[in-house]
C-alpha positions in Angstrom: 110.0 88.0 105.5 110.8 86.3 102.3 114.1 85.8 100.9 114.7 85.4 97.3 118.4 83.4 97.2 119.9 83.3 93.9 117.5 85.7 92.9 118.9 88.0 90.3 118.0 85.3 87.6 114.3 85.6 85.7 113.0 83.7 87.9 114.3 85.3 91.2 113.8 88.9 89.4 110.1 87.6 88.4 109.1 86.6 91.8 110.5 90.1 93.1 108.5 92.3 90.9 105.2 89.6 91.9 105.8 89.9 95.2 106.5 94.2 95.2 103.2 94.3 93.7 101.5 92.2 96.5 103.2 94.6 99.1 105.4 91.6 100.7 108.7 92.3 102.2 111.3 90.2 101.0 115.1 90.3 100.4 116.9 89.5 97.4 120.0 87.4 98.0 122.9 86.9 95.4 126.8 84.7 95.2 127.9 88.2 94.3 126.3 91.0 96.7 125.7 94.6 95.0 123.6 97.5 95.8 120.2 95.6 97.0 121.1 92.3 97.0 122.5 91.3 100.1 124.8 87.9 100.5 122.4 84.9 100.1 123.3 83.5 103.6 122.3 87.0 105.2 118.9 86.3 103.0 118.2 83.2 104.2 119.1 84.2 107.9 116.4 87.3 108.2 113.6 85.3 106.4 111.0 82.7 107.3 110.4 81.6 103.9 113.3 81.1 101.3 112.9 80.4 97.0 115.9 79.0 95.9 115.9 80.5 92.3 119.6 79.2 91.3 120.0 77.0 88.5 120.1 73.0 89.3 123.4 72.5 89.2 124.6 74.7 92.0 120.9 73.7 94.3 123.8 70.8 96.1 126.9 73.1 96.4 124.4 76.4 97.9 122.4 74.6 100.0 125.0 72.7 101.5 127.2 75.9 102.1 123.6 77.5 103.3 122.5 74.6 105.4 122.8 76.3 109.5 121.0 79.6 107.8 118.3 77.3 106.4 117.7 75.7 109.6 114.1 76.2 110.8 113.3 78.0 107.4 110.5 77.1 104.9 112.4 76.5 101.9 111.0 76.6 98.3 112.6 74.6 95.8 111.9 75.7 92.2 115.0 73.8 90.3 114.2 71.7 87.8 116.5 69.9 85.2 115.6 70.1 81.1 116.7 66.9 80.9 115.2 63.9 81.8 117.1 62.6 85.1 117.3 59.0 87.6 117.5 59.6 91.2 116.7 61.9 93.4 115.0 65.6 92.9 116.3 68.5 93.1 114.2 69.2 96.5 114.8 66.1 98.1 118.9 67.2 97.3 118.0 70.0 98.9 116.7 68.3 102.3 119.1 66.2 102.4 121.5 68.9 102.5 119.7 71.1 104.8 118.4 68.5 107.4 116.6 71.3 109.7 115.1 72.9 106.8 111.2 72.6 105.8 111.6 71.9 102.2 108.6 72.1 99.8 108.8 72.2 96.3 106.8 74.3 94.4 106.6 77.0 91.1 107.9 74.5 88.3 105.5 75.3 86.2 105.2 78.6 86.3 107.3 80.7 83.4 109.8 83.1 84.5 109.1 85.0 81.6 105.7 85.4 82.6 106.4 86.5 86.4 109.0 89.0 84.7 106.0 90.8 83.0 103.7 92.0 86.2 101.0 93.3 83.5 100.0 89.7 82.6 98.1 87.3 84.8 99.1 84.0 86.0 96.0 82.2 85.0 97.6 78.8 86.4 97.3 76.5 89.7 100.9 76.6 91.5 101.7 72.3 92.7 103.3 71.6 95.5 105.1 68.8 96.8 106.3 68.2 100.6 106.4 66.4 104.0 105.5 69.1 105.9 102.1 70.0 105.6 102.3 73.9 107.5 105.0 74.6 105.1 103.3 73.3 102.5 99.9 75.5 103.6 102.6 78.6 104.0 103.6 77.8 100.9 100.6 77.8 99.1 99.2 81.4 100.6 101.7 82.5 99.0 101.1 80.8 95.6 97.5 82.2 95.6 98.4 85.7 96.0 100.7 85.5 92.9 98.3 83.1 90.4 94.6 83.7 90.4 94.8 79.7 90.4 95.1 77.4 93.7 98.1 75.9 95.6 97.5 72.1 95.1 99.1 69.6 97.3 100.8 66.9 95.3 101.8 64.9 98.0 104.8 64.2 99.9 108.5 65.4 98.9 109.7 62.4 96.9 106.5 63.4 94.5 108.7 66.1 93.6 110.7 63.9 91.1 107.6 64.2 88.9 106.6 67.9 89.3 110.4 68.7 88.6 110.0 66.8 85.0 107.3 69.2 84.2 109.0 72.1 83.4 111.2 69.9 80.3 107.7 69.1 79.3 106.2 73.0 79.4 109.7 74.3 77.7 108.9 71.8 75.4 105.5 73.3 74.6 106.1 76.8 75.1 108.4 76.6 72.2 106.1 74.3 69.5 103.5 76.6 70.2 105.5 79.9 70.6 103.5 80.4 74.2 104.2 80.4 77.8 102.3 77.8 79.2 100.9 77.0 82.9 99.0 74.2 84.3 95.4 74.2 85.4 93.9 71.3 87.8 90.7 70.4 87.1 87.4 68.6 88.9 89.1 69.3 92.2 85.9 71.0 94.6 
């Protein structure tokens, strides 16, 4: 099962409408609980692998209010800031905060508006960053079911300060060039 937590955002609703398609059961989880979306600890709790699609500012706050039900769990990280930032990423927050967790972070460069829009392809590699390698692999199955790219392993968790920077650096582009950009690695066999 995956859960979706915080996922009635773009992003969370994008991955949803991805993941219907590929015939996945997940569960949407939400602060504020309504018709399908159940409480985003009961989300966390019934699934093995958990996005958290909530805006960086609250990633510290959730996860460390989520932390027992994220115990054991694969846990995606796709917060990112706009703004440059010193210090830790948003996924290594999240570890810290959710000790028993298998964090991986993943998906920052791939547009919510795009994964909102199920009719056009996601001609992009997903990157992933993490210090558990069968999360990361878990991970990136599911990556290469929803982009007609590759997961690529970017290396350990702290690696994640980088890949978070990238989605400042897309937005950027996407709006200069009126697009909705992805990333492609190349010359990798």
């Amino acid at each position: 099962m995956i859960g979706i937590v915080g996922g009635t955002g773009d992003f969370g609703q994008g991955l949803a409408a991805r993941l219907r398609i590929l015939g996945e059961d997940f569960v949407i989880g939400s602060r504020t609980p309504r018709g399908d979306y159940l409480p985003n600890e009961e989300a966390a709790r019934r699934s093995e692998v958990v996005f958290l699609c909530v805006p960086p500012e609250g990633v510290h706050e959730l996860v460390s209010s989520l932390a027992d039900a994220l115990a054991s769990r694969i846990v995606v990280s796709v917060a990112a800031s706009l703004r440059l930032r010193e210090g830790r990423s948003y996924a290594e927050l999240t570890a810290q905060a959710a000790p028993e967790a298998r964090v991986v972070a993943g998906f920052h460069t791939v547009s919510a508006k795009v994964l909102l829009n199920p009719e056009v392809p996601l001609d992009e590699d997903v990157l992933l960053c993490g210090d558990d390698d069968d999360a990361k692999q878990r991970v990136g199955a599911i990556a290469e079911r929803i982009v007609s790219g590759r997961a690529v392993d970017c290396g350990g968790l702290r690696a994640a300060r980088r890949l978070e920077s990238l989605t400042g650096l897309l937005v950027g582009v996407n709006r200069r060039y009126k697009a909705n950009t992805g990333i492609k690695v190349t010359g990798l066999e």
